[in-house]
C-alpha positions in Angstrom: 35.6 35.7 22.2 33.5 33.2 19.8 31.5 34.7 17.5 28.9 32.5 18.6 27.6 35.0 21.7 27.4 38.3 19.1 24.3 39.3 16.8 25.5 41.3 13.8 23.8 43.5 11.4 25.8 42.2 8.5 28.2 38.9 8.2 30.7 38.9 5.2 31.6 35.0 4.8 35.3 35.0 3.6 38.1 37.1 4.2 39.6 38.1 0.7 40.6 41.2 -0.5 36.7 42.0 -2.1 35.3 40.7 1.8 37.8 43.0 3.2 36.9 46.0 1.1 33.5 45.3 2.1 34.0 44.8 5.6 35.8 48.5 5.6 33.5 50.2 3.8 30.7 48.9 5.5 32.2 49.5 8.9 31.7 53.3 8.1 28.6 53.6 7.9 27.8 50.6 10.3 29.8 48.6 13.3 28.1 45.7 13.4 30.0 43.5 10.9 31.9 40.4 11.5 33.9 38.6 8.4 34.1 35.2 8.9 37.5 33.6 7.3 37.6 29.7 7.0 41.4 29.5 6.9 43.5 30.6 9.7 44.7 33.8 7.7 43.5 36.4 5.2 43.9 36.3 2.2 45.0 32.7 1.7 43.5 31.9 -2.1 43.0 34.0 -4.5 44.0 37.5 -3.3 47.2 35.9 -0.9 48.4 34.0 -4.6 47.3 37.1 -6.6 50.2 38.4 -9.2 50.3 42.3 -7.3 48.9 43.9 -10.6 47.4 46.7 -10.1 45.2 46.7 -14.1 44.4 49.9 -15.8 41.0 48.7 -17.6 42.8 48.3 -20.7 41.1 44.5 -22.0 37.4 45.0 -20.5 34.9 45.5 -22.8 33.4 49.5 -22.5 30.2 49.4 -20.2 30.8 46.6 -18.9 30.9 45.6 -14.8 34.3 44.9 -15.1 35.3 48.0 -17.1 33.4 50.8 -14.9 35.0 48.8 -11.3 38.5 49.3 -12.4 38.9 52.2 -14.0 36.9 53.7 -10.1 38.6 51.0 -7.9 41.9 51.5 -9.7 42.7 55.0 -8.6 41.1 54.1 -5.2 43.6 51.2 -5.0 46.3 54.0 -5.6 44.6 56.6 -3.5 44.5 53.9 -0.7 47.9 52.7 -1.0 49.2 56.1 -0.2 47.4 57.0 2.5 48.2 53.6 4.2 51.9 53.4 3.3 51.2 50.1 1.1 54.2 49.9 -0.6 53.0 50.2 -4.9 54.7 51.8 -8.0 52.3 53.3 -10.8 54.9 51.4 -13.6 52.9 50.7 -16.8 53.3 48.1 -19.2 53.3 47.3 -22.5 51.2 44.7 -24.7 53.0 43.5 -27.6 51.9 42.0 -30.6 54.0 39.0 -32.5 52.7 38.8 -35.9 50.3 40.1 -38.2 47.4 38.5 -37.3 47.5 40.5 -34.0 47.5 43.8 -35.2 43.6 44.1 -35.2 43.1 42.4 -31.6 45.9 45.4 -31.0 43.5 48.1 -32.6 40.8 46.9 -30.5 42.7 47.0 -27.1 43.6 50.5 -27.7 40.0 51.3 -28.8 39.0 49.8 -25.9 41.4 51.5 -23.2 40.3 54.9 -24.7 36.9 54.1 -24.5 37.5 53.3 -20.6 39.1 56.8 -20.0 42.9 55.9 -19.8 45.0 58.7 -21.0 48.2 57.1 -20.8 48.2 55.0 -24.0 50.7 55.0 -26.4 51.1 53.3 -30.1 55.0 52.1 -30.3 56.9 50.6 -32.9 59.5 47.8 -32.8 61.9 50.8 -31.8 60.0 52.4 -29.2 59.1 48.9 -27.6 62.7 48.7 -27.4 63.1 52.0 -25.8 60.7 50.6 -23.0 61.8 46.9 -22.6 65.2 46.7 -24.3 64.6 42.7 -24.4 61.3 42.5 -25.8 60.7 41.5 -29.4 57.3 42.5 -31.6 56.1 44.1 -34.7 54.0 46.5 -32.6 53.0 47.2 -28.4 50.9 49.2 -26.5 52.5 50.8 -23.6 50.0 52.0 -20.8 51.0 53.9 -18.4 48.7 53.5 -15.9 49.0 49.9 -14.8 51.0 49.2 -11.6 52.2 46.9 -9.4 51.4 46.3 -5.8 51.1 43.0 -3.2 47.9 42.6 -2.5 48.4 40.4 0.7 49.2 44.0 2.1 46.7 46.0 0.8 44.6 43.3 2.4 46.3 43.4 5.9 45.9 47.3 5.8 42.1 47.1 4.8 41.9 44.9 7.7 43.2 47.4 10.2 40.9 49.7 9.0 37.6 48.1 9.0 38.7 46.5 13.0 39.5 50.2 14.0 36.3 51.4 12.7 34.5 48.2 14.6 34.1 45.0 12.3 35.2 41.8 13.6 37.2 39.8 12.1 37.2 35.8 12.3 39.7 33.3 11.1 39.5 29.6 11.2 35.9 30.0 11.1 34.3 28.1 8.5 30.2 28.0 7.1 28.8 24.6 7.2 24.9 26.0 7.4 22.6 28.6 7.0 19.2 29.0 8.9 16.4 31.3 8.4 14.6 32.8 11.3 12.2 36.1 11.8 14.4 39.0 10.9 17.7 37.4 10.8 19.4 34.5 9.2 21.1 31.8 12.2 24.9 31.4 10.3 26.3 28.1 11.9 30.1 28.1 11.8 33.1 25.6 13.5 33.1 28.5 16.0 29.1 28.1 17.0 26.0 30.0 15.8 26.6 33.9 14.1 23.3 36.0 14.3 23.1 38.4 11.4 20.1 40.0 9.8 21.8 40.1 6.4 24.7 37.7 5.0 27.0 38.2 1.8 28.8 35.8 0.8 32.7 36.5 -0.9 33.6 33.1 -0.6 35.6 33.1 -3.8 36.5 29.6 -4.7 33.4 28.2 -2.4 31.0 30.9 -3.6 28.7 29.1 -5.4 28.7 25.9 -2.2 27.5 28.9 -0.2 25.2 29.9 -2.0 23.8 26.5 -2.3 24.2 25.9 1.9 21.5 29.2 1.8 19.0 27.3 -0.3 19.5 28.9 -3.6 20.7 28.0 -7.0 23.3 30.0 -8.2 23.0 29.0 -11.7 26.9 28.5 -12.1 29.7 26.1 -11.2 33.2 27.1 -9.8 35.4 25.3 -11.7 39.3 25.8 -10.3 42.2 26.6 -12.7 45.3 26.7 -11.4 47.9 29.2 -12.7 51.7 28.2 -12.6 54.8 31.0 -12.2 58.0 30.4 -13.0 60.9 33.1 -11.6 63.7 34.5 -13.3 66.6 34.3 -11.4 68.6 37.2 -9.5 70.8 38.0 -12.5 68.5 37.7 -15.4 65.9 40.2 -13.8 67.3 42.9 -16.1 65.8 41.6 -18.7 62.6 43.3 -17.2 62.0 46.3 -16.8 58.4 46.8 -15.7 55.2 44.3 -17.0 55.3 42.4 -20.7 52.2 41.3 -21.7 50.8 39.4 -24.9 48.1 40.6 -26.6 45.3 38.2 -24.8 42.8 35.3 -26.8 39.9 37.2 -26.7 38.1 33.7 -26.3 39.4 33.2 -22.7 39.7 35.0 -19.2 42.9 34.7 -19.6 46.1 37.1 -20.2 48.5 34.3 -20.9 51.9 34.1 -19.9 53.5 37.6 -19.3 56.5 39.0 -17.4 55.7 40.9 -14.2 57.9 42.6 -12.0 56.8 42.6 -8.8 56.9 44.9 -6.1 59.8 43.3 -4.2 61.8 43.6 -7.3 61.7 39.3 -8.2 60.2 39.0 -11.6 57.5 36.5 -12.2 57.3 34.6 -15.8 53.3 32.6 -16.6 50.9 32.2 -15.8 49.7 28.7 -17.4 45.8 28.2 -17.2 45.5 23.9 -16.0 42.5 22.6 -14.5 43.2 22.1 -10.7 41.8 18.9 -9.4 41.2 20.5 -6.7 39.5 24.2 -5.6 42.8 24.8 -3.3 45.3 23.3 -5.9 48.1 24.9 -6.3 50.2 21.3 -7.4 49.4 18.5 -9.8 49.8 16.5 -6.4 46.8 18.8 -4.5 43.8 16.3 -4.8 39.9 16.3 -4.0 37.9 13.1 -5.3 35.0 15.3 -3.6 35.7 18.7 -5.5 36.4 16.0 -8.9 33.1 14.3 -8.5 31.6 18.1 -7.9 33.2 18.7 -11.4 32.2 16.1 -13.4 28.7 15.9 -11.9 28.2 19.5 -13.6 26.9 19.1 -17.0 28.6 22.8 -17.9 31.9 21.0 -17.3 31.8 18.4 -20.2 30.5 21.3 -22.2 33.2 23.8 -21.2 35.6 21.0 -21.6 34.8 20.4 -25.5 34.8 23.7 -26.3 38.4 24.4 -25.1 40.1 20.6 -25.7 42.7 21.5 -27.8 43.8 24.8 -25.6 43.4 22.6 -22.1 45.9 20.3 -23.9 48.2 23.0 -24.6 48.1 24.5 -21.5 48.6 20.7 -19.6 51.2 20.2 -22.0 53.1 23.8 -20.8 52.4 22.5 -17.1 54.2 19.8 -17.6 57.1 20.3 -19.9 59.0 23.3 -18.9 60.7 23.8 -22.4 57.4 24.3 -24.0 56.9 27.1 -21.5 60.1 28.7 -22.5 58.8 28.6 -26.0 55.4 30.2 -25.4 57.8 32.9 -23.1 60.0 33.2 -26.5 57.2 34.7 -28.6 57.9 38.3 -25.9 61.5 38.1 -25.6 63.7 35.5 -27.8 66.8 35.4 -25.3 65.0 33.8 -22.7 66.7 30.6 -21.8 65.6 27.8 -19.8 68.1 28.1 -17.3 66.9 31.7 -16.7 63.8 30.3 -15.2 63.2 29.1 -11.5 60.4 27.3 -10.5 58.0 29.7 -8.9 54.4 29.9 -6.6 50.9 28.8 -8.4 47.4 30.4 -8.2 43.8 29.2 -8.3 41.4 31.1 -10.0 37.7 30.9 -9.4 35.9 30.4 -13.0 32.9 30.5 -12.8 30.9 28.5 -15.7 27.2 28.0 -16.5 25.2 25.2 -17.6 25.9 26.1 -21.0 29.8 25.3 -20.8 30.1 29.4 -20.9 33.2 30.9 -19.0 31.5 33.9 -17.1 33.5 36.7 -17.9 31.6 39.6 -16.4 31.5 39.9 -12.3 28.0 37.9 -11.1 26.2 39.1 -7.6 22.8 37.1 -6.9 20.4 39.1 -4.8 18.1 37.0 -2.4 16.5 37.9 0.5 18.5 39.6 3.6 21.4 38.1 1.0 23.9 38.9 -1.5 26.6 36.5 -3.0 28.9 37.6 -5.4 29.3 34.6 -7.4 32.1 35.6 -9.9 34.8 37.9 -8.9 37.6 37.6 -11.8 40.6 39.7 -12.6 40.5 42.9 -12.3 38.1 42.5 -8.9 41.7 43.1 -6.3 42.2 46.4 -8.5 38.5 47.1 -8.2 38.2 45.8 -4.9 37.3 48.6 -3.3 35.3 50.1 -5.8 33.4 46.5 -5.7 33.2 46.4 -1.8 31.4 50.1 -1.9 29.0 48.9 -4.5 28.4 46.0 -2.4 27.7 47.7 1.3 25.3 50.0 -0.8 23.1 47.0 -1.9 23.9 45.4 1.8 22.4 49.1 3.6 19.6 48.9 1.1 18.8 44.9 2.2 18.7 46.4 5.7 16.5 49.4 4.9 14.4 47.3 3.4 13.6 44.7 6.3 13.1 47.4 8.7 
């Protein structure tokens, strides 16, 4: 049945793993929910292309939005995944530093893990890296225990189920293209007719800020799409991996840089890259939009954004596109790694949001407006947090309906 001949209390437009969460802990409390999915499945972007990590809090600066939602949503991502049967390993990982002049970013990951409750951090030396991840080189690592890994395509399926069986609807191949207000409700119109609901939030992802904009507001930011680009190690170099190798991250960018990651199937991914996609779904060089380009370079935050990080966009185009430079930057954790190892593998999008300023927004952003509630930026770690995102949004979503009664 269209969703067109149903009034809901609340509509959740799109159908990622933070909409999900929503949906299901919203559905507790109330029925009358419907998420609204443009694509023709859930979880198609960000959470469907997602690397399965499940983050511990380490990197997040203490106090911080993105610090207090994962270390909560982390153990509810565990504490879900068993109850559900979602198949997930609590593995660890470790961080490893290179050279000297990463010792003190090192220092400060650890001070900042502690600071965000883990318990499961160790200090290891070149010998007890070793120990861990026989193929790993550094001076120095951090091995934290409580990362894991996960697919979050599944967790997302089983958050489905359980926000249907406790009554939201759920919508694919429905997609926004207006919002109306009208006394006491706001008039949603979709490919799939008109959707009644006296409150709307929006987890778009990579369209947040358009929907924001198709509800008369200004969201103050600008989605700007950066594709990130896997490669796989084949069958019998996976031993090389144990569990998850990170780098110790640019504390300049969003960005983790390119690690090793076993996933939960066993394959083991090598990247990402972080390249501007020319287009918000593009996952090739060959994906795209002259309208989502024009959108991009219409955004004075872009050109700013753009001079600030020339010389590391070059970098990372220049890693895209030459597949021995990628070895190299793969090198710096583990010498042995040959390009031959490497099989070309799936790609990402991730939904940066920027300001006027040029400024990557680091933190998560949610815009408040009346009977509304767009979550504007949702970076990593928001599928470890997502349910401890999704709760904090239905509590703002029941007080919006408190509130217009």
């Amino acid at each position: 049945m269209a969703p067109s001949s149903h009034a809901f209390e609340i509509a959740i437009v799109g159908g990622g793993i933070v909409g999900l969460a929503t949906a299901m802990a919203l559905a507790e409390r109330t029925g009358s929910v419907a998420v609204l999915e443009a694509e023709d499945k859930l979880a198609a972007h960000q959470t469907g292309h997602n690397s399965g990590v499940i983050h511990s809090g380490l990197y997040y600066r203490p106090g911080s939005a993105k610090a207090r939602n994962c270390v909560e949503g982390r153990e509810a991502m565990y504490r879900f995944c068993a109850e559900h049967a979602v198949p997930h390993e609590r593995c660890g990982k470790v961080v490893v530093a290179t050279r000297d002049g990463e010792l003190a970013l090192l220092d400060e990951l650890e001070r900042r893990g502690r600071a965000n409750g883990l318990t499961g951090i160790a200090r290891l030396d070149p010998a007890g890296l070793r120990q861990l991840e026989p193929h790993a080189a550094g001076i120095a690592a951090l091995h934290v225990a409580e990362t894991g890994i996960v697919d979050y395509s599944v967790v997302s399926q089983a958050m489905a189920r359980v926000a249907a069986a406790a009554g939201a609807r759920i919508f694919t191949g429905t997609r926004l293209f207006g919002v109306a207000r009208k006394p006491g409700e706001l008039i949603l119109q979709t490919t799939l007719g008109e959707v009644r609901a006296r409150t709307l939030i929006n987890c778009a992802g990579l369209q947040s800020d358009r929907v924001a904009r198709l509800c008369g507001l200004d969201p103050g930011l600008r989605i700007i799409p950066f594709r990130g680009e896997y490669y796989t190690l084949r069958p019998e170099r996976r031993a090389l991996v144990r569990n998850l190798i990170y780098p110790v991250a640019d504390p300049r960018l969003p960005f983790l840089g390119v690690h090793f990651t076993r996933m939960i199937g066993g394959s083991v991914e090598a990247g990402p890259n972080a390249v501007l996609a020319l287009r918000r779904e593009g996952y090739r060089w060959l994906d795209v939009s002259p309208a989502d380009i024009a959108d991009m370079i219409a955004f004075p935050g872009f050109w700013k954004m753009g001079m600030k990080f020339i010389r590391v966009g070059a970098a990372e185009t220049y890693r895209s596109l030459s597949k021995r430079a990628f070895v190299h930057a793969l090198r710096r954790l583990m010498p042995e790694i040959e390009p031959e190892d490497l099989a070309p593998g799936g790609a990402g999008v991730r939904a940066q949001a920027v300001d006027a300023s040029g400024k990557l927004v680091d933190d998560f952003r949610i815009l408040e407006a009346e009977r509304m509630i767009h979550v504007l930026n949702a970076p990593s770690p928001a599928a470890t947090a997502s349910i401890a995102i999704g709760r904090a949004i239905a509590e703002k979503a029941l007080a919006h309906a408190l509130a217009q009664v």
